[in-house]
C-alpha positions in Angstrom: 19.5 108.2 -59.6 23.2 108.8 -58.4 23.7 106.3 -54.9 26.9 106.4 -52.4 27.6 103.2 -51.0 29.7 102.7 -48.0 30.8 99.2 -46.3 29.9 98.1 -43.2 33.8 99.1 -41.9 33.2 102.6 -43.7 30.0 103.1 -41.8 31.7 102.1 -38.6 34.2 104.6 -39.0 32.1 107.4 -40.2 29.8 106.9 -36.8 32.8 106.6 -34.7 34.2 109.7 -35.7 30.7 111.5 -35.9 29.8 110.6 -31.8 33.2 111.9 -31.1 32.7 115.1 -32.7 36.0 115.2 -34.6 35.1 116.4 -37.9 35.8 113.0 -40.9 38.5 115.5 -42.9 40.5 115.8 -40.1 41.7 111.7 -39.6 43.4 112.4 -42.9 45.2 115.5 -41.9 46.3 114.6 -38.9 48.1 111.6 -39.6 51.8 110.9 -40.3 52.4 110.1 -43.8 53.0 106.2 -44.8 56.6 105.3 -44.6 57.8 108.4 -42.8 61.5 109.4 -41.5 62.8 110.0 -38.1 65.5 112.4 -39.2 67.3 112.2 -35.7 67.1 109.5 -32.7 70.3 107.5 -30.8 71.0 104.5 -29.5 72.7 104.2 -26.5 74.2 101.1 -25.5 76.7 101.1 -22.7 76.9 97.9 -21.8 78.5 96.5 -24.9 79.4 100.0 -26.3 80.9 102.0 -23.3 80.6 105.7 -22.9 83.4 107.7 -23.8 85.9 108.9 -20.6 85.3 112.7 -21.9 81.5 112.4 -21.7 80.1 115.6 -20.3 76.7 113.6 -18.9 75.7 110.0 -18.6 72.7 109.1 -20.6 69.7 106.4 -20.2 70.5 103.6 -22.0 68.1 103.1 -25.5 68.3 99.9 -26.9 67.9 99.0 -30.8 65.1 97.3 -29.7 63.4 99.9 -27.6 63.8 102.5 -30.4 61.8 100.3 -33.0 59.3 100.0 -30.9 58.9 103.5 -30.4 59.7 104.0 -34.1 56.3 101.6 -34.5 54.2 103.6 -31.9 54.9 107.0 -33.3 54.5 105.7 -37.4 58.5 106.9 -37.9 59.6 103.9 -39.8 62.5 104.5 -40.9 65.1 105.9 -38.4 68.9 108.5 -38.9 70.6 107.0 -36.2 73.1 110.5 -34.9 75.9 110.1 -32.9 75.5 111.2 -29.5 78.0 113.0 -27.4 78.5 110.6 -24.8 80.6 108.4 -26.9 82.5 111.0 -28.2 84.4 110.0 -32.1 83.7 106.1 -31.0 80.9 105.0 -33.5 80.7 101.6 -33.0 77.5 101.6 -31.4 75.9 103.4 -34.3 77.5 101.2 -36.7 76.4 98.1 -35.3 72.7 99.5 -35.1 72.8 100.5 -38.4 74.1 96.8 -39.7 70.5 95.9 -38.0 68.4 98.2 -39.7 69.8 97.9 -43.1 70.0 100.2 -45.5 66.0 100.2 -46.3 65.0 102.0 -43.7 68.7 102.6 -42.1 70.9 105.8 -42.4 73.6 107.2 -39.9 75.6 110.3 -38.7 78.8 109.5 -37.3 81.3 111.9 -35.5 84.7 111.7 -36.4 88.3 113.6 -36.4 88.7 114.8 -40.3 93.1 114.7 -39.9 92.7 110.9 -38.9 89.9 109.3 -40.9 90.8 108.0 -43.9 89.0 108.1 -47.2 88.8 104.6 -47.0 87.1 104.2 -43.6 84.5 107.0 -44.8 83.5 104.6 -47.9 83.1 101.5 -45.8 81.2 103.5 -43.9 78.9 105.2 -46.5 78.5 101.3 -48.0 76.8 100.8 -44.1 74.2 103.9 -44.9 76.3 106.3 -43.3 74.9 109.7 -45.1 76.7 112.0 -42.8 79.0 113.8 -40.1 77.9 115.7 -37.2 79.4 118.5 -35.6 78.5 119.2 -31.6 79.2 122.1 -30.1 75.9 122.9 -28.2 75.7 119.4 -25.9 79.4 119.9 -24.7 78.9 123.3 -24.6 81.9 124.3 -26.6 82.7 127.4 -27.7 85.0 128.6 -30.4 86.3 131.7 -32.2 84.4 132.3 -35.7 87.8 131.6 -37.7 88.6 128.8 -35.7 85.0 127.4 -36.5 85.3 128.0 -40.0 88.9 126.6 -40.3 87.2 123.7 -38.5 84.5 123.6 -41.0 86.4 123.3 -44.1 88.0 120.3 -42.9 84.9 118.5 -42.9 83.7 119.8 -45.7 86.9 118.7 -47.9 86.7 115.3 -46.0 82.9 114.3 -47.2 83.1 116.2 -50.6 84.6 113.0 -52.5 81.4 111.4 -50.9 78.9 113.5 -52.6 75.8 112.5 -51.1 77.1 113.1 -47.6 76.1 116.1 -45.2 77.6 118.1 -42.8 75.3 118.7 -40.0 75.5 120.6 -37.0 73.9 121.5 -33.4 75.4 124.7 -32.9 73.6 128.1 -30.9 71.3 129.9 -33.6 73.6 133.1 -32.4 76.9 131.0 -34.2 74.7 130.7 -37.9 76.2 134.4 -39.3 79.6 132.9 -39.1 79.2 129.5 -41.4 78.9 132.3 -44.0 81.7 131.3 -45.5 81.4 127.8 -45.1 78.1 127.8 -46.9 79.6 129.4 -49.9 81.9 127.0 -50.1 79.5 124.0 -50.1 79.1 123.5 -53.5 76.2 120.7 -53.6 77.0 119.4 -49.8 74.2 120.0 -48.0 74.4 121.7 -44.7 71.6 120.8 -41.8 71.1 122.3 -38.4 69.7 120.3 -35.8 66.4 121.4 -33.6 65.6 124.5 -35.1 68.6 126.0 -35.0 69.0 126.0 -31.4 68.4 129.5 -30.5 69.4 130.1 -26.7 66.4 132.2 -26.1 63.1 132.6 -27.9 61.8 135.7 -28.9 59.0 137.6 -30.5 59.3 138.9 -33.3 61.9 136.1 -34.6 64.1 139.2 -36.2 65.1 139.9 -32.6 66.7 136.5 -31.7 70.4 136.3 -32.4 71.2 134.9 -35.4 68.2 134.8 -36.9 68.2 136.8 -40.2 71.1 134.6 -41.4 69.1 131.5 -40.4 66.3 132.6 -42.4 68.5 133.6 -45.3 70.0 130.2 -45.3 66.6 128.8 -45.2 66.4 129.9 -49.1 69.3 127.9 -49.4 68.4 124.5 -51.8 71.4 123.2 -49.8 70.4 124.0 -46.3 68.1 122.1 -44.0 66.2 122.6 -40.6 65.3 119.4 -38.1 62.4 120.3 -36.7 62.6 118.3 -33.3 63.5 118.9 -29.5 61.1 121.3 -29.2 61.8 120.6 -25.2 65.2 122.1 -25.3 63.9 125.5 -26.5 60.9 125.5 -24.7 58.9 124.9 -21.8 55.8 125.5 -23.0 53.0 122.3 -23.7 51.0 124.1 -25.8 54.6 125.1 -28.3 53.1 128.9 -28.7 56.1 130.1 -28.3 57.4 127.8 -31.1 55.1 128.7 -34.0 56.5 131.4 -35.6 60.0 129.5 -36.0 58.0 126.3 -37.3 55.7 128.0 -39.3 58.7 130.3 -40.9 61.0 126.9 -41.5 57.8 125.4 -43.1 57.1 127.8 -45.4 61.3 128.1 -46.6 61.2 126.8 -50.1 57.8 125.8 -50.1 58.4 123.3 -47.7 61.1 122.2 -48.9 63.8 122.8 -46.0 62.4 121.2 -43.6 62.9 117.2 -41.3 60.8 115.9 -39.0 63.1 113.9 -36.3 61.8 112.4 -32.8 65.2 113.2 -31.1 64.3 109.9 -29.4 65.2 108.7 -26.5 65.6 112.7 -25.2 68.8 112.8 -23.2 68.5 114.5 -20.1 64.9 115.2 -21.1 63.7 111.2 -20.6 60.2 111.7 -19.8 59.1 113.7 -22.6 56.2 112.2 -24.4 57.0 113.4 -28.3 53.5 112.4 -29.4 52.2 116.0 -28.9 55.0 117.6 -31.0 53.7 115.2 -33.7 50.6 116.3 -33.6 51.3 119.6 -33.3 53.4 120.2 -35.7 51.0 118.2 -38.3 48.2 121.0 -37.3 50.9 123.4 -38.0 50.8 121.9 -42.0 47.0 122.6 -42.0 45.2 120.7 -44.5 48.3 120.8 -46.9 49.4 116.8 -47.3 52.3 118.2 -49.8 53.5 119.7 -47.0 52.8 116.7 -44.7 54.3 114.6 -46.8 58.2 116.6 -47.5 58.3 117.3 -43.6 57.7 113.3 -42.5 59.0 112.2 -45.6 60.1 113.3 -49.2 62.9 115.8 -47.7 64.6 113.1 -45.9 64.2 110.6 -49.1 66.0 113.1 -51.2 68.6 114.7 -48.1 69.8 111.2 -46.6 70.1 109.6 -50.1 67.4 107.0 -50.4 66.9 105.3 -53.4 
């Protein structure tokens, strides 16, 4: 006669989970993967690294230290340390944090001025885990003409080519994605990633009516282009995120998962308080019961996009 045996830790489990009504598949499903990604956090050190004079706000300071622990609490492991605006083209705050991590579960994204960077400085860089530049127009609140941008675009572009494995990422307005046309034509195996969604000024239902959108979701196709899905605070104000479904789900579902990065956006500048557990959680419901899924949003998409052997 066929016999299931559990152990005593099994049986503990399966009772504590049956008293609290939480059905058993669901522990499995709504847990990030094993040695998941935080596709975008900072540190912010001001101190030792100060802000830059140009700084259009003055952040909290996030220690190294803080944000491991936090990396520990949320099961995000392995951190992409982003240059925030506050220090402007200076990345030696970044670069020192990333010396820390090391390259195991390290990678950067550095700002910096593509007519006075050398070659050279962009290798000793990359040999740090720098994987890519960023391009901030939203935080400062910069705007620029659509052949201006581009011009501006290229530059970086033909800086990081010689890199390869580098990427050009941006936090730009959703409404500014039908003019990197061009610049996406031109990427040619550099992969091109835009930060929180795309950053669409205003949410709206259905998505074809937000500016921008149809190119964002062309891109999407894209096997060069890639969506963070993070700072769901700085579209929204809703708790539940009802209003960010359809924009999740969509990015989700773009390439059969494949366009998509979980990132914390830790430590929230000018948004502090936020608790980013719920966003977790959410946006593992959002997978359903698909760990495939699950496992290229928290973790196999940044493996393969920030260049980790």
């Amino acid at each position: 006669m066929w016999s299931c045996r559990f152990t005593s830790q099994q049986l503990r489990a399966t009772l504590r989970y049956r008293r609290s009504g939480r059905p058993l598949w669901r522990r499995a499903f709504t847990s990030v993967p094993s040695d998941a990604w935080d596709s975008h956090m900072h540190v912010i050190d001001p101190v030792n690294f100060p802000l830059s004079r140009s700084a259009t706000y003055t952040p909290h300071t996030a220690l190294l230290a803080e944000a491991l622990e936090n990396a520990a609490k949320l099961q995000l492991p392995n951190l992409v340390l982003v240059q925030p605006s506050p220090y402007g083209l200076d990345n030696s705050c970044l670069l020192d944090a990333l010396d820390r991590v090391g390259p195991d579960r390290g990678r950067g994204v550095v700002a910096f001025d593509p007519a006075s960077t050398s070659l050279q400085t962009l290798r000793d860089w990359h040999e740090r885990g720098v994987r890519g530049v960023r391009v901030n127009l939203k935080s400062v609140g910069r705007e620029m003409e659509p052949k201006a941008l581009v011009e501006m675009l290229r530059s970086y572009v033909e800086a990081i080519r010689p890199l390869r494995s580098w990427v050009l990422e941006l936090f730009v307005d959703m409404s500014v994605v039908p003019h990197l046309e061009p610049v996406q034509a031109e990427l040619d195996g550099i992969k091109l990633v835009l930060a929180h969604l795309g950053a669409p000024a205003r949410l709206k239902w259905p998505l074809h009516d937000m500016p921008g959108w149809s190119h964002f979701r062309k891109f999407m196709e894209n096997p060069d282009f890639y969506v963070k899905v993070s700072a769901p605070y700085r579209l929204s104000k809703d708790p539940e995120f009802r209003d960010l479904e359809g924009l999740v789900k969509e990015s989700l579902g773009a390439r059969g998962g494949n366009a998509v990065l979980f990132a914390s956006d830790w430590p929230h500048t000018r948004f502090e308080a936020v608790d980013v557990q719920p966003w977790i959680t959410k946006c593992l419901e959002w997978c359903g019961r698909d760990q495939a899924l699950r496992d290229k949003l928290f973790r196999d998409n940044a493996k393969i996009l920030w260049d980790v052997q």
